[in-house]
Structures are given as C-alpha cells and as structure tokens.
C-alpha positions in Angstrom: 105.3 82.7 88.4 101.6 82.7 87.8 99.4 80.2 90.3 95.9 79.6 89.7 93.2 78.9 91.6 90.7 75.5 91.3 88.0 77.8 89.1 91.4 78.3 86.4 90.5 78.3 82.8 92.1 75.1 81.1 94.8 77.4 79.2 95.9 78.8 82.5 95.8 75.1 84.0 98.5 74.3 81.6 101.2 76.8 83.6 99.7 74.4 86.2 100.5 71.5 84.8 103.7 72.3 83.9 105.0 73.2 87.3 103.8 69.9 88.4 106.0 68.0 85.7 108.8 69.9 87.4 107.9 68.4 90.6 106.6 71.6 92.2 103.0 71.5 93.9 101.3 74.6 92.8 98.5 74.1 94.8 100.4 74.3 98.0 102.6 77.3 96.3 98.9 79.1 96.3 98.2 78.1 99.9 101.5 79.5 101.3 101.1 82.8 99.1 97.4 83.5 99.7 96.0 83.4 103.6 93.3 80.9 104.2 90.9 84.1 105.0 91.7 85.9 102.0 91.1 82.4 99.8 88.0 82.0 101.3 87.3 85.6 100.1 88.4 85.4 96.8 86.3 81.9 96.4 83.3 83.5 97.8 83.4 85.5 94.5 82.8 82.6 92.5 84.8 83.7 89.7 88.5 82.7 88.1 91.4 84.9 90.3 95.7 83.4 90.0 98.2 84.5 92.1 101.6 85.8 90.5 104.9 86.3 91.8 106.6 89.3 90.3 110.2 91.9 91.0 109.5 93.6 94.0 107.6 97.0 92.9 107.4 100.6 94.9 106.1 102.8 92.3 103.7 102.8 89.1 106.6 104.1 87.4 108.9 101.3 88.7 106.3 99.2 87.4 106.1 100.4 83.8 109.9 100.3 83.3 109.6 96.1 84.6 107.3 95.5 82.1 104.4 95.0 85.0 101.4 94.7 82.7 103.3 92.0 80.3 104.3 90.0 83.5 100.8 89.9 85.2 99.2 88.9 82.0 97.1 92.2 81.1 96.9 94.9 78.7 98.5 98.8 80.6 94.7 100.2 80.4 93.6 97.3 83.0 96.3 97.7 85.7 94.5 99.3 89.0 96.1 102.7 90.9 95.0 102.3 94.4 95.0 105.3 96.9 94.5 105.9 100.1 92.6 109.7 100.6 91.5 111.2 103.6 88.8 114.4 103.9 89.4 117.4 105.9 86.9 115.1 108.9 89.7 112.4 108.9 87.1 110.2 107.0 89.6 107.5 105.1 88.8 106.8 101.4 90.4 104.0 99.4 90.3 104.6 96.0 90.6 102.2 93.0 91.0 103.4 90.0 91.7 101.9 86.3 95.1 102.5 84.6 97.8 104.5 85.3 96.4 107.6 85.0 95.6 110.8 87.8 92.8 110.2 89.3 89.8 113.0 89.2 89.5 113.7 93.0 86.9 116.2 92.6 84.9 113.1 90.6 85.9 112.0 93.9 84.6 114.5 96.6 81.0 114.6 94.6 80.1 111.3 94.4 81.1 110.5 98.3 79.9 113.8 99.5 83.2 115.5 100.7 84.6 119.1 100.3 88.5 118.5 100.7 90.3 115.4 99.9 94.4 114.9 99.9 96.1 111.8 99.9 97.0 109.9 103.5 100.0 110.4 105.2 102.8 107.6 105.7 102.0 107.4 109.2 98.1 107.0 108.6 98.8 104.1 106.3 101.4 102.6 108.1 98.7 102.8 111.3 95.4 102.0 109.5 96.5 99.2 106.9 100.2 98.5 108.0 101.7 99.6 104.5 103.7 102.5 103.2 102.8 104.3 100.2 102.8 102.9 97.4 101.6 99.4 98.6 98.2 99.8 99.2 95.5 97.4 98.1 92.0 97.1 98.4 93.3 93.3 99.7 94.9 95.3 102.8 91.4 96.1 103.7 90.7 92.2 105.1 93.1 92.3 107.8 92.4 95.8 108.9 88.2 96.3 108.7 87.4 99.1 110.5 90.1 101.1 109.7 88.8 102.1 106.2 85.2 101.9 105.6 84.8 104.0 102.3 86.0 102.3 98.9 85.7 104.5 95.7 85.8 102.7 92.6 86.3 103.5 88.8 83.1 102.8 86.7 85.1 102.0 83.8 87.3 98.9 85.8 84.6 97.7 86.9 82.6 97.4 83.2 84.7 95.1 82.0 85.5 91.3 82.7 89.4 91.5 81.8 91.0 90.8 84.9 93.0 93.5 86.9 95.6 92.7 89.5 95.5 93.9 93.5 99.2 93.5 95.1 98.5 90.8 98.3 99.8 92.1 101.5 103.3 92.9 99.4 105.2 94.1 97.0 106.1 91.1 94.9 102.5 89.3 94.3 99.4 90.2 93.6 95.9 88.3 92.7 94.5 88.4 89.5 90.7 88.8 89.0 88.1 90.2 86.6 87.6 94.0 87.2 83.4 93.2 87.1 83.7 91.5 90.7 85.6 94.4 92.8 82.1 96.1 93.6 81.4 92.3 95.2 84.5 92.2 96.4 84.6 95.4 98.5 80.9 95.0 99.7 82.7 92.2 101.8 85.1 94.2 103.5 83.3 97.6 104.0 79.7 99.7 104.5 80.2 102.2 101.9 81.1 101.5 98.3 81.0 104.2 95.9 80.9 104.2 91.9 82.4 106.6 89.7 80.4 107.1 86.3 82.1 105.8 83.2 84.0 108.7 81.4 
C-alpha cells in the first residue's frame, strides 16, 4: 500500500483516491505510519515523499527475491544500501549509498579523513539507533541525534531526482523521496555530511 503525502503528484493522488472510495482515510493511514516529527521533517523538504507498506524485509537479498524495487515503485539502480561504519576512534559513520552494490570504503575513509573503517557491531546499533543490522536508515537518525553525527552519501543518488526509498523506524515501510534532497535532508539531523564523487 503506497500513501502519499499533500505535495503528491495527481497520478499518485489517484491510489489516493481510490482508497477513499473504499472507505479508508489515507490521510490518517499516513499520520499513524509517519511520526508527527518525522512529517514535519519530510515537509520541511518541500518536495513530493509517499509512505508504502511492504513484506517485512531483513536483508537486500531478501529484498530482491520480494520483488522490493517493483513494489516501492522504482527502477533496482535507485534502491539505497544504508550502513552503519565505525573508524578505529569509535567515530560512527552512516553511510548511504545507491543500489545494491558494495560500497568503496576506502572512497569512504578519503573523503571523511579516516584510516580504518569496519562495519558497527549489533550491539552499537542496537545502543546508538535502536536497530539491528540490516534495518538501518538515515530516518533512524531523527530519534537518536547525537549518536551519529557523520552521514556519507553517494554522489551518484544524490544527482538524480528519481525518488529512493529509506525504511521508517521498520522493517515493513519506508518513505519515498527524490534522491536530490538527502544532502537537505541529513543537514537536518547531523554536523558533518560528506559527498562521494560520481563514478
């Protein structure tokens, strides 16, 4: 199920529409979903974003087999890998990177400045972002500022206005958004954000 918010293009206002015919109130399905803080977030962006419900996923993987990219609405090249990394100074990294491919850490370690990166352990993101690997988002950072103040992200997801999805606070929705307002987007919720150069 795919909710939109007010800013909705009038072809996504038609799922909209529909759900209302079928006596359902969308608009109160968005406000149950999505945490007053985190829609004033998203509409501080001043751009379209929709909410969709989808099987519960752990993995990538998982989420290729479900068809993930078909049932958010976007092509497999826009989907967004998010990690959390940590340097050998306990310096906490999140990462957002475009597609499903590895990551280039030592891209990584140059542009923030670092000699040693490996990912975080279970316990740090269960104690930093209250998650387990993989459900992080760069959403998780809204409820938990402080904790991670570095966000790394992929110059060629950010170059482009096709939308890309970020799970919200689970692993069964997440909000859609243009990849072009994440560097506005993680301004809000951290000191230090980083861009990878376009490959």
């Amino acid at each position: 199920m795919s909710l939109d918010n007010d800013n909705a293009e009038p072809a996504a206002r038609a799922d909209l529409d529909a759900l209302s015919s079928m006596g359902k109130r969308p608009v109160d399905a968005v406000n149950r979903i999505v945490p007053m803080a985190m829609r004033e977030l998203l509409h501080g962006l001043r751009t379209n974003w929709r909410v969709v419900q989808h099987p519960p996923l752990d993995t990538i993987d998982q989420g290729m087999e479900l068809g993930i990219a078909d049932l958010l609405g976007l092509s497999v090249e826009n989907l967004s890998k998010f990690l959390l990394l940590e340097d050998a100074g306990g310096l906490l990294i999140l990462l957002v990177s475009k597609g499903i491919v590895r990551p280039d850490l030592h891209q990584v370690r140059e542009v923030v400045g670092c000699r040693r990166l490996h990912m975080a352990s279970a316990a740090t993101l269960h104690q930093c972002l209250d998650t387990v690997p993989g459900r992080v988002s760069l959403l998780d950072l809204l409820d938990h500022q402080g904790q991670v103040d570095t966000v790394v992200l992929d110059g060629n997801l950010i170059a482009t206005d096709q939308q890309t999805a970020l799970p919200l606070g689970s692993d069964d929705v997440s909000v859609c958004l243009p990849g072009s307002c994440l560097p506005e987007l993680a301004r809000k919720l951290v000191s230090r954000v980083f861009i990878l150069p376009e490959s």
